[in-house]
VEXTOR-936817 format. One record per residue (C-alpha): x, y, z. Coordinates in steps of 0.05 Angstrom, whole numbers, plus 32768, in hexadecimal, padded with zeros to 4 digits. Layout:
N
XYZ;...
# end
This chain:
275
81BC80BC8797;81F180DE87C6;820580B38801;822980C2883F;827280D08839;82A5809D885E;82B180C6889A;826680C388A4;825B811088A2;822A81198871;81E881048867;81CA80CE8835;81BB810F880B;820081268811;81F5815C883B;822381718877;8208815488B1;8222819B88D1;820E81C1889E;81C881AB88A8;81CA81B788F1;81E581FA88E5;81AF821888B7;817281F888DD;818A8219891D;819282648900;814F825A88DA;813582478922;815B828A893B;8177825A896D;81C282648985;81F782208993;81EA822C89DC;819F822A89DB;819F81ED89A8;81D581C989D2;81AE81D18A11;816A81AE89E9;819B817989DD;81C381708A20;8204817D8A03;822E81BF8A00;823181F289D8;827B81D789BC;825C819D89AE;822681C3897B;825F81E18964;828881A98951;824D8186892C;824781C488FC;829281CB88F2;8297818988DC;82C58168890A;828D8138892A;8246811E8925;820F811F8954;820E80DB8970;81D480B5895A;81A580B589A6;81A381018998;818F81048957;81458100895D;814481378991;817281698967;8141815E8933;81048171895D;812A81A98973;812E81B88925;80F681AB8913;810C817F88DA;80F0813C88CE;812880F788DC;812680EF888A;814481338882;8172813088AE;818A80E78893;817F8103884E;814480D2883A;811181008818;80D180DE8804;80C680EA87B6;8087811187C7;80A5813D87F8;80838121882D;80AB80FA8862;80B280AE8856;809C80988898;806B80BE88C8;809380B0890A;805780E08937;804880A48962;809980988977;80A080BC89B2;80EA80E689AA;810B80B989DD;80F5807989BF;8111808F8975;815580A689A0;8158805789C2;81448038897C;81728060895B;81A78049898F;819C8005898D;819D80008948;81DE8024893B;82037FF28961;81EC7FB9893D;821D7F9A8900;81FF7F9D88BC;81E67F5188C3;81C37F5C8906;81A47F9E88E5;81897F6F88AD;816D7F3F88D7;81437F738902;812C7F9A88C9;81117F5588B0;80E27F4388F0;80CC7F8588E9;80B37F7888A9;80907F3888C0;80747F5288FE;80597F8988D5;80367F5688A6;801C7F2F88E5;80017F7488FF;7FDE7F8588BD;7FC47F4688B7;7FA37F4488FD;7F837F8788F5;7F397F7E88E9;7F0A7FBA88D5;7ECC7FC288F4;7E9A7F9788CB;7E667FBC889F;7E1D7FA78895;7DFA7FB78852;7DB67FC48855;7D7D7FE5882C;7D5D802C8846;7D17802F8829;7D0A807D881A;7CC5807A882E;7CBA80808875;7C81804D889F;7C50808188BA;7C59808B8906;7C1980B388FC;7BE080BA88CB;7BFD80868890;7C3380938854;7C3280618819;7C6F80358826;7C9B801487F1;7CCD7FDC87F2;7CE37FF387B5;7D03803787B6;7D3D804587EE;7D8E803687E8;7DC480098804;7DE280268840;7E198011886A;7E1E800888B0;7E4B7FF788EB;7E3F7FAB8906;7E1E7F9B8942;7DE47F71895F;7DA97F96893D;7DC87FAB88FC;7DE07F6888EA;7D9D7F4788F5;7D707F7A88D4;7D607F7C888F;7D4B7FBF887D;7D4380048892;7D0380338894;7CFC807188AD;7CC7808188E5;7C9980B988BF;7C7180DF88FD;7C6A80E2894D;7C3B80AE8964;7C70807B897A;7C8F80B689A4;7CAC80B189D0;7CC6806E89B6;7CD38084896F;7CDC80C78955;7CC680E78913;7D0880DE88E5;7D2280A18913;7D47807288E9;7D2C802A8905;7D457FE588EA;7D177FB788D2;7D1C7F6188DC;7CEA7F43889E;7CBA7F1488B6;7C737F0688AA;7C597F1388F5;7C687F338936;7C587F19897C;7C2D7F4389AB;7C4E7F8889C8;7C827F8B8990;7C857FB98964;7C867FB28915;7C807FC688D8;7C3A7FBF88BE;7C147FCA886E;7BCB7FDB8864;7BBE7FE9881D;7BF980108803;7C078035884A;7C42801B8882;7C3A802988C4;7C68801988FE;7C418005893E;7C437FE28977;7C1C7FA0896A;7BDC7F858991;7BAA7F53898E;7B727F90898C;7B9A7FBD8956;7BD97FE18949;7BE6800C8982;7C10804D8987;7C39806389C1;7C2B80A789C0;7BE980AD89E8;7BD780E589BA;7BBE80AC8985;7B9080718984;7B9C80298976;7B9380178928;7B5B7FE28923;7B4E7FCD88D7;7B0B7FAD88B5;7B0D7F618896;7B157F88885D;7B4B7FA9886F;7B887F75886E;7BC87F868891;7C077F718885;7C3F7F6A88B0;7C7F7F80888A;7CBC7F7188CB;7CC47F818912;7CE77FBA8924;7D1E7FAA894A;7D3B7FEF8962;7D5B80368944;7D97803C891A;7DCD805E8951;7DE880A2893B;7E2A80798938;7E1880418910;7E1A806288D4;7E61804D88B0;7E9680818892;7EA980738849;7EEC80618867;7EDD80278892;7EAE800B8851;7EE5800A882B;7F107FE78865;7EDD7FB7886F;7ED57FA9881B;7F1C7FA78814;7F1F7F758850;7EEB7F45882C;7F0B7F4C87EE;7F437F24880D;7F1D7EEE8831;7F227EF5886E;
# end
């Protein structure tokens, strides 16, 4: 690999530092003047970088390379293997880069050493403090609890589905999806509701209840199931007629609670380690 020469005017690629600054500003049609002025320096100035006889000093750097358009890497002459520029410096504003830069430079090679080392701890310390937002597992039975007439209701056909943490979706045990418009306006037909398993519900609450083979999600009473759309009257069953209660409902899965593949596999990967 080339490296710079001893007078410091080429790159780590062994390009002309000049050179450089010369081609990118006629490919950005951009005279010494104009580029000088981006810069705060004069045109002679421009002029002497590309001729050879000095260097830009290093507070300017980052701004002649916006004014480029070329990346710090290139400049330095530190292509990534890919192409692609070894570090994404978006989130450094200009002037910060120029004071880093700065400070740096006018460090000895020991001092350099020893900052370049806390940054590697602090950056451990930082990605070891960074937590993911924790994901719940739970089972989506495909067969919806009738919000209406009945549907035959199934604990044993659905998926695992992942979801965002929070108060309901880390207490609830399964998901069922509200099939008709008699809870309305409550529940809709389609809504998504979670689902805590337990063998009874107290008066007023609403639950997930089996008669036979159908589900039905209703509000409980002591004189039947009752609906909340007034359209529909309370369910009342025989002797014969057992009813089971399957879980309370205990509210709708949020339009936002549904987690991106990306933030499962944060959260998996953060597990895997632990934590």
């Amino acid at each position: 690999m080339a490296r710079s020469d001893s007078n410091g005017m080429t790159n780590n690629a062994g390009i002309a530092y000049g050179e450089l600054i010369r081609r990118q500003r006629k490919a950005k049609k951009m005279n010494q003047e104009e580029l000088g002025a981006l810069v705060k320096v004069g045109k002679n100035a421009v002029g002497a970088w590309e001729a050879g006889r000095s260097r830009p000093d290093v507070g300017s750097v980052p701004v002649i390379c916006e004014a480029l358009d070329i990346s710090l890497e290139e400049f330095f002459g530190y292509p990534d293997k890919s192409g692609e520029n070894i570090y994404d410096l978006s989130g450094i504003r200009p002037d910060e880069r120029a004071t880093l830069l700065r400070k740096y430079s006018s460090l000895n090679q020991y001092n350099r050493q020893v900052i370049l080392r806390q940054m590697d701890v602090l950056a451990d310390m930082q990605e070891d403090t960074r937590v993911p937002r924790k994901i719940i597992r739970l089972f989506r039975n495909e067969l919806a609890a009738s919000a209406g007439p009945g549907e035959t209701l199934e604990a044993t056909r659905g998926e695992e589905v992942f979801l965002f943490a929070d108060s309901m979706t880390e207490i609830a045990d399964e998901i069922i999806r509200v099939n008709g418009n008699s809870m309305e306006p409550t529940f809709a037909n389609g809504d998504m509701v979670l689902v805590k398993h337990t063998g009874s519900v107290r008066e007023g609450e609403i639950g997930v209840f089996i008669c036979g083979d159908t589900g039905y999600i209703k509000e409980y009473q002591k004189d039947g199931l009752h609906s909340h759309n007034p359209a529909y009257a309370p369910l009342t069953f025989s002797e014969n007629e057992p009813v089971h209660c399957v879980g309370r409902v205990i509210g709708k899965v949020k339009a936002d609670a549904w987690a991106d593949d990306e933030s499962v596999r944060a959260w998996e990967e953060y597990e895997q380690k632990g934590r």
